[in-house]
NULOBA-87006 format. One line per 8 residues: number of its first residue (from 1); their letters; for each residue x, y, z of N, C-alpha, C, O, CB. Coordinates in pm, 1 decimal, padded with zeros to 6 digits, always signed. Glycine has a CB too. Layout:
BEGIN
NUM) A) X/Y/Z/X/Y/Z/X/Y/Z/X/Y/Z/X/Y/Z ~ ... .
END
This chain:
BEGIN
1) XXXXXXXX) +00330.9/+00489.2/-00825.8/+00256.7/+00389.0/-00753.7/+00329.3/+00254.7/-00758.9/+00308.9/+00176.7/-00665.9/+00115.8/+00376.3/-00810.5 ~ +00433.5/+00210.4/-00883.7/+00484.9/+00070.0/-00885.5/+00590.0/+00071.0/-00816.4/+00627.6/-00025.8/-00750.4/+00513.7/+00011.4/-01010.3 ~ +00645.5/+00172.6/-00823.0/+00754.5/+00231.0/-00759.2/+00772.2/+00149.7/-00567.3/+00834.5/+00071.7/-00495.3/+00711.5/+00423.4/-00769.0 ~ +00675.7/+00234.9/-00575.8/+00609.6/+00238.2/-00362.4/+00538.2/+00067.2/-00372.3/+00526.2/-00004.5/-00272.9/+00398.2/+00425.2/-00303.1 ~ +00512.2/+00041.4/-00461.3/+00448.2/-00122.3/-00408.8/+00584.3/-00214.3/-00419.5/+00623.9/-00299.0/-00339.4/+00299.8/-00203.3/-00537.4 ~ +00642.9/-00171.7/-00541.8/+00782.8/-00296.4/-00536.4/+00862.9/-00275.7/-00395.4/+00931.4/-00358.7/-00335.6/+00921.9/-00266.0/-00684.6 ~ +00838.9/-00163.0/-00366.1/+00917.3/-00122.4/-00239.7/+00899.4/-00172.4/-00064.8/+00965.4/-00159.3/+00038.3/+00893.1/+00020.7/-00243.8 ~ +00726.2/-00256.5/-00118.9/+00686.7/-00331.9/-00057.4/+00709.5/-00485.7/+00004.3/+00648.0/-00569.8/-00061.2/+00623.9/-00314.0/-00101.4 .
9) XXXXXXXX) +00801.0/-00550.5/+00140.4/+00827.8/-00711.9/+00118.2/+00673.5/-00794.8/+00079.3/+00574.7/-00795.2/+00152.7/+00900.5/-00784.7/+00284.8 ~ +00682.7/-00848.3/-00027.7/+00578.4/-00931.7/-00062.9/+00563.4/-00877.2/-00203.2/+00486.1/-00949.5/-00266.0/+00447.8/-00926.3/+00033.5 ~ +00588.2/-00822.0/-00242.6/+00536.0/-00728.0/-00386.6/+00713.0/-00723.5/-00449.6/+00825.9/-00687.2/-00416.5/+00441.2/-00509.4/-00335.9 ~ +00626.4/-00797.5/-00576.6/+00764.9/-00773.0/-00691.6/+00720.9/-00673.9/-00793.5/+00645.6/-00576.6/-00795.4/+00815.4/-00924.3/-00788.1 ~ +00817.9/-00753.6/-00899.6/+00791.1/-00593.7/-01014.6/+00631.4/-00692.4/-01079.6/+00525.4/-00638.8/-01112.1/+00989.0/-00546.4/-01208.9 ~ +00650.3/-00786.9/-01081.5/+00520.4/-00832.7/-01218.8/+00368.5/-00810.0/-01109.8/+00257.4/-00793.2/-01160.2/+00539.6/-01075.2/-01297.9 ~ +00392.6/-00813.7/-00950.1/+00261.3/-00797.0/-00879.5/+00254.7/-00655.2/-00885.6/+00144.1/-00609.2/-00914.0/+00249.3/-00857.0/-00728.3 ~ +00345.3/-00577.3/-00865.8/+00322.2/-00414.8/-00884.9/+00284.7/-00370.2/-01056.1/+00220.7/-00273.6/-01097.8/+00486.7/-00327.8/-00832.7 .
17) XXXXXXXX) +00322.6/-00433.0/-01098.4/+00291.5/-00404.4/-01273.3/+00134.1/-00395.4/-01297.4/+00079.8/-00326.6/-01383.8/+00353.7/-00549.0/-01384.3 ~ +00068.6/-00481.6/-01200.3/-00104.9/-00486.1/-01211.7/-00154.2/-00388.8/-01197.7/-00249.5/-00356.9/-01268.8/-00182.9/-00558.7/-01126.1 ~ -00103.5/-00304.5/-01096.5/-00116.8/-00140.5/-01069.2/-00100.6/-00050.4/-01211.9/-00178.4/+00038.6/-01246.3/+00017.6/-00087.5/-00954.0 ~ +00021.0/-00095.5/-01287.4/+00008.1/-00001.9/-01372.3/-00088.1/-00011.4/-01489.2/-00148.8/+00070.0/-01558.6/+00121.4/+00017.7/-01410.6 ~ -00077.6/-00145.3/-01483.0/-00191.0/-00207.2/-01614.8/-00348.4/-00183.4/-01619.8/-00418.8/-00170.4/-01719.9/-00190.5/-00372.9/-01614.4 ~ -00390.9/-00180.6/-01463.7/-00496.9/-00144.5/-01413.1/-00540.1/-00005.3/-01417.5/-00653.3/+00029.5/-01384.2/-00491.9/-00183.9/-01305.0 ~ -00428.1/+00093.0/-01468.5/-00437.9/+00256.7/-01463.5/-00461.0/+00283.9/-01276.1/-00540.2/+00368.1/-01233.6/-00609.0/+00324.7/-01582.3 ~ -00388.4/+00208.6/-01198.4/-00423.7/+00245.3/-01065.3/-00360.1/+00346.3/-01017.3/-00247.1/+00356.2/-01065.1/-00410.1/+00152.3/-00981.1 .
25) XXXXXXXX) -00384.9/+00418.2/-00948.8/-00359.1/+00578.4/-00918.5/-00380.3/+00595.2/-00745.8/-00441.7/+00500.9/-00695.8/-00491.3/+00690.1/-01017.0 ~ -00349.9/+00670.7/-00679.6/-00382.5/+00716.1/-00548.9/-00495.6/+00697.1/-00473.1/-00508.8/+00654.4/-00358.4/-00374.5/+00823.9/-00549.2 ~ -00616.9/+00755.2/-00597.4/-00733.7/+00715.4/-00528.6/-00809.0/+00633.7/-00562.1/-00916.6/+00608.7/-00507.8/-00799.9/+00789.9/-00509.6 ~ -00757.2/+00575.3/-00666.5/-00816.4/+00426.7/-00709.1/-00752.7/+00343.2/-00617.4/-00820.0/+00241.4/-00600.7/-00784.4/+00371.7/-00866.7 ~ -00639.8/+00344.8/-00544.3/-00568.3/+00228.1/-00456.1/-00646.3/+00223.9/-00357.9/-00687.3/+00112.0/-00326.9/-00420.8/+00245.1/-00404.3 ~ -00699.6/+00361.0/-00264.5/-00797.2/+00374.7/-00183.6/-00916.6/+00290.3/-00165.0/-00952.6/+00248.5/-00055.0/-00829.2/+00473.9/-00205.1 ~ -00995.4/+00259.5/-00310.8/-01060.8/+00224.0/-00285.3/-01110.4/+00039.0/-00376.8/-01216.1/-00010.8/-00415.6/-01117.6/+00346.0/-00281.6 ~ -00952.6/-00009.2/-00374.3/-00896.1/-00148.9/-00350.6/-00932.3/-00218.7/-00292.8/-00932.8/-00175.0/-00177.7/-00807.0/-00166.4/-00315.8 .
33) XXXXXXXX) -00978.9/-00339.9/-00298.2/-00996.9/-00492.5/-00179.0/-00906.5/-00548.7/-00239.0/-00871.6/-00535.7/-00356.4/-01148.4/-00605.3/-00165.1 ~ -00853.1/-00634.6/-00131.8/-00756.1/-00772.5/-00091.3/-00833.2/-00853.8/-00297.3/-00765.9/-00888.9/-00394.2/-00844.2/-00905.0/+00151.0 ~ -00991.0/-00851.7/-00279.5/-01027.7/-00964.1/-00369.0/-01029.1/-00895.2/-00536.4/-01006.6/-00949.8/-00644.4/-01193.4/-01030.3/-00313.7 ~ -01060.7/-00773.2/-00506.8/-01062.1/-00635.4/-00628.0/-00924.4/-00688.0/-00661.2/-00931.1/-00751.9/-00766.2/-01073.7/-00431.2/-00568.8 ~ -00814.8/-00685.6/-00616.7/-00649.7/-00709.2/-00648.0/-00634.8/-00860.8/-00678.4/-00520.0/-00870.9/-00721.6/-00540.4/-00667.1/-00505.6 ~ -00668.6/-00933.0/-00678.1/-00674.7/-01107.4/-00700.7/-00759.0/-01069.5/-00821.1/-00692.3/-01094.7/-00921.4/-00759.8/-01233.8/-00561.4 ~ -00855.0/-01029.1/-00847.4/-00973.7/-01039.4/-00947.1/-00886.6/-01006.0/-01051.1/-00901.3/-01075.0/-01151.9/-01113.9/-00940.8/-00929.6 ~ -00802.9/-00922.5/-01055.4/-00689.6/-00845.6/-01125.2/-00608.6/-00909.3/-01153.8/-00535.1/-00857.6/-01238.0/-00630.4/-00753.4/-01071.1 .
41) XXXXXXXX) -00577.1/-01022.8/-01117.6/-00454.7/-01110.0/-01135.2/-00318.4/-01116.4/-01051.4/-00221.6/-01173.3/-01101.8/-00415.5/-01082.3/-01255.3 ~ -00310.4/-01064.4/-00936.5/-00257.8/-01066.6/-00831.1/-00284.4/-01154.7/-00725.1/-00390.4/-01149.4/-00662.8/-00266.3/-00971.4/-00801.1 ~ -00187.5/-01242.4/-00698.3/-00173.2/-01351.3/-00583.6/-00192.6/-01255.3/-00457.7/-00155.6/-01140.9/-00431.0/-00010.5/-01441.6/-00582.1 ~ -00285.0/-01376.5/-00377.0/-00340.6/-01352.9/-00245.3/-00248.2/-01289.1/-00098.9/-00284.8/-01224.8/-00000.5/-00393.2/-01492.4/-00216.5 ~ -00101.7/-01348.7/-00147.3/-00035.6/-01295.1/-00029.4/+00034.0/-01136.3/-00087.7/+00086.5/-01042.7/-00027.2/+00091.7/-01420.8/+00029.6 ~ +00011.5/-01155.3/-00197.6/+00071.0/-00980.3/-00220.6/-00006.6/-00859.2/-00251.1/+00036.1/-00743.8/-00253.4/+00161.7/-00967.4/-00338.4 ~ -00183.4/-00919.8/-00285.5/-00249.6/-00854.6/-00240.5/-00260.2/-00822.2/-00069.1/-00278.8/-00718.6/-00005.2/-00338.1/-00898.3/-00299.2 ~ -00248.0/-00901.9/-00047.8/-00357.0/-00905.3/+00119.4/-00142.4/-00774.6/+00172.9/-00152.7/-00669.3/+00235.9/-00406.6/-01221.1/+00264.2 .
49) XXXXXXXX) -00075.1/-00799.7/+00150.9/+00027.1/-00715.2/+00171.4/+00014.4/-00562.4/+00120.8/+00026.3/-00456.5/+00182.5/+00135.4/-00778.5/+00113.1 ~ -00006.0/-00582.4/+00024.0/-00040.5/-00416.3/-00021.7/-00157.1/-00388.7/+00038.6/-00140.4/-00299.3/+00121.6/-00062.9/-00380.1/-00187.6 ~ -00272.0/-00427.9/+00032.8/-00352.0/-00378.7/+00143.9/-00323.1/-00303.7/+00293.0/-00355.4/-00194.0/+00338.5/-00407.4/-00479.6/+00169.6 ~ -00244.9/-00420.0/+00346.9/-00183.9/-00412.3/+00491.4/-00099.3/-00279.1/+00468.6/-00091.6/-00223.1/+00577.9/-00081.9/-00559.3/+00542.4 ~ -00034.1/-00207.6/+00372.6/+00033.0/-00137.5/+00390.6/-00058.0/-00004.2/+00341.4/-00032.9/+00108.1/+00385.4/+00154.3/-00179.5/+00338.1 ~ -00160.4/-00028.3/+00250.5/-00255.1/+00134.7/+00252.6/-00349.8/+00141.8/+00384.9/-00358.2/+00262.9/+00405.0/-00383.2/+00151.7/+00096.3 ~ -00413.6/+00086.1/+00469.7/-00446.5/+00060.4/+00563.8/-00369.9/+00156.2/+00711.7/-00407.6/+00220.9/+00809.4/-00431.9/-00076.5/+00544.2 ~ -00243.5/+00111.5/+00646.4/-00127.3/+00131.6/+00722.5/-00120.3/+00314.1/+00721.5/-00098.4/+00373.9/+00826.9/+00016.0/+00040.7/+00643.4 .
57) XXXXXXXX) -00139.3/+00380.1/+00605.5/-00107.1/+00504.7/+00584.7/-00242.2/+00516.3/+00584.4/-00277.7/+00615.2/+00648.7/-00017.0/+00552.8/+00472.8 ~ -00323.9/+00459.3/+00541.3/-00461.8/+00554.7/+00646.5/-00492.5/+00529.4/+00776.7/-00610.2/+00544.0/+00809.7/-00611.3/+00536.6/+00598.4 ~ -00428.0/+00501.3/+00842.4/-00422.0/+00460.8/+00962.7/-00304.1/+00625.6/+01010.0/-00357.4/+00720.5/+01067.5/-00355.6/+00267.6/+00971.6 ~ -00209.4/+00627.9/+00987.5/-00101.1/+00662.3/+00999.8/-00192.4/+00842.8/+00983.1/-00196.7/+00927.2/+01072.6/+00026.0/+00580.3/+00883.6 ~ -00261.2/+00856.7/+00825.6/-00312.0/+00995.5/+00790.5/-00409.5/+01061.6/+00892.5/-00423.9/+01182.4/+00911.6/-00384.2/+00988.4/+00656.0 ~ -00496.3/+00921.9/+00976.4/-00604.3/+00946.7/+01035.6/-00539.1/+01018.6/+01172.9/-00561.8/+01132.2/+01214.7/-00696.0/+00813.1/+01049.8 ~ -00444.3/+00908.3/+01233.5/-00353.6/+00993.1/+01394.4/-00291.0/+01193.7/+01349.8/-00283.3/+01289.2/+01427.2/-00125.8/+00850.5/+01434.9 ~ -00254.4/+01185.6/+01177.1/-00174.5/+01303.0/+01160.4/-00281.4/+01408.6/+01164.3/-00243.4/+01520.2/+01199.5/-00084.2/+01304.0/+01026.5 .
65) XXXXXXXX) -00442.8/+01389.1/+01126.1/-00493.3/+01489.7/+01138.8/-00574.7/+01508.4/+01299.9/-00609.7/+01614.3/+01352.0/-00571.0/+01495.4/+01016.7 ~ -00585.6/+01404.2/+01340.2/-00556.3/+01408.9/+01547.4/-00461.9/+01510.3/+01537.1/-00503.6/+01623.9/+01559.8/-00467.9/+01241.1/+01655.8 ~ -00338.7/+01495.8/+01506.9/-00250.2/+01593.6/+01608.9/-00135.5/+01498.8/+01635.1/-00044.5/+01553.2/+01697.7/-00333.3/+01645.7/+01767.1 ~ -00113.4/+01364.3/+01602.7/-00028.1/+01310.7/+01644.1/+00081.5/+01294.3/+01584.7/+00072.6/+01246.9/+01471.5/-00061.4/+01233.2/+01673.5 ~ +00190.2/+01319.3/+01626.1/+00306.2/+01289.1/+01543.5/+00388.9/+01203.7/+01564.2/+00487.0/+01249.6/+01622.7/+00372.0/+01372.0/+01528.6 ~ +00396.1/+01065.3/+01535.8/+00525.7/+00993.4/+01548.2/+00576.2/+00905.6/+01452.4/+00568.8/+00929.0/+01331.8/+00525.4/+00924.0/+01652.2 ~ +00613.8/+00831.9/+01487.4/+00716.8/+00708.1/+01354.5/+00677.9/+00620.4/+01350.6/+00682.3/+00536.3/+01440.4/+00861.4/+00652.8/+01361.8 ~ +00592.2/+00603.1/+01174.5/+00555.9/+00438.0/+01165.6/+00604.4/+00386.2/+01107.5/+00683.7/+00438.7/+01029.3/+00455.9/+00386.9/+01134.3 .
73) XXXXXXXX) +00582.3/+00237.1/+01112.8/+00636.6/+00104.1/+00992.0/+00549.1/+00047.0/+00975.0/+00472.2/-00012.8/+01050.4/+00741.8/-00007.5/+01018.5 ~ +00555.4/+00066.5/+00831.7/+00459.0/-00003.5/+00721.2/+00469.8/-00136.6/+00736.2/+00579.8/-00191.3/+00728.8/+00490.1/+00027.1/+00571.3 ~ +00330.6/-00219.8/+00764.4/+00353.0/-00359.4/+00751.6/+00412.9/-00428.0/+00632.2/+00387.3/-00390.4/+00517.8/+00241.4/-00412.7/+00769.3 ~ +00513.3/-00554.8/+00666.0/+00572.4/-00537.1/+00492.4/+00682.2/-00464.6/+00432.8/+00735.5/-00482.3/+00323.3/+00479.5/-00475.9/+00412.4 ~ +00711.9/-00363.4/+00540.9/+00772.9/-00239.3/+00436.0/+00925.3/-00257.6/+00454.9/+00976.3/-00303.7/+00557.0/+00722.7/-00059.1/+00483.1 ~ +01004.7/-00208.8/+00324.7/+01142.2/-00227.1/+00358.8/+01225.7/-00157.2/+00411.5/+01347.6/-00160.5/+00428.7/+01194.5/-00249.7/+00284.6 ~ +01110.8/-00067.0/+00444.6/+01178.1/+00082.8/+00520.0/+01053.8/+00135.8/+00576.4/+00937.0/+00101.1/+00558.2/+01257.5/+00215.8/+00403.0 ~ +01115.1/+00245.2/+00662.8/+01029.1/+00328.2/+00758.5/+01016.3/+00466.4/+00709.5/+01114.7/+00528.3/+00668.8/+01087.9/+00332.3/+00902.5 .
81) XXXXX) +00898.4/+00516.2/+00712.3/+00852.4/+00648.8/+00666.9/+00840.3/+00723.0/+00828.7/+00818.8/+00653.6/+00928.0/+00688.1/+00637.4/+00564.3 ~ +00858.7/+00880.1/+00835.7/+00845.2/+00945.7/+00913.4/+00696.2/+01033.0/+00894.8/+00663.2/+01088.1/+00789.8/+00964.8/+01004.6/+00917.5 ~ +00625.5/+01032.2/+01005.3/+00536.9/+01120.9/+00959.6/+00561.7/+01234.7/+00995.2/+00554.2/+01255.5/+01116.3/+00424.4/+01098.1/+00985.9 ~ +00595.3/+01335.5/+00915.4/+00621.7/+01474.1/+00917.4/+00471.3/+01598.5/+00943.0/+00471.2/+01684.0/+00854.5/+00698.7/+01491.4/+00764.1 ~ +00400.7/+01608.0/+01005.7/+00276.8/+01721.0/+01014.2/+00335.7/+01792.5/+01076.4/+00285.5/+01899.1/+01112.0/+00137.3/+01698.8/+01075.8 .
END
């Protein structure tokens, strides 16, 4: 999980570290707010960024079980993921 957030523009290692300190996991990120992540000790623009980017892949999960297949970019992101279904 610190891994994929540092990997994030806006997110360093000490804003991704909250994740680990927090025991945050897959489906604990799920169910994250912008203010849940500040409450935590994470600044507002790298919360409100990691947000933008799980958003992003449930956004992305919701078209893959439509049927749709194409190429997104993660808001933020320093790279592009393919969606493979």
């Amino acid at each position: 999980m610190r891994k994929w957030a540092e990997s994030l523009d806006g997110i360093d290692a000490e804003d991704a570290a909250i994740l680990g300190t927090q025991k945050i996991n897959g489906e604990a990120l799920l169910k994250l707010t912008e203010d849940k992540l500040m409450q935590d000790g994470m600044p507002r623009g790298p919360a409100s960024a990691l947000m933008g980017a799980v958003n992003a892949l449930l956004a992305a999960s919701v078209r893959a079980k439509n049927g749709e297949r194409r190429r997104i970019l993660l808001p933020h992101a320093t790279h592009s993921t393919a969606n493979h279904c």
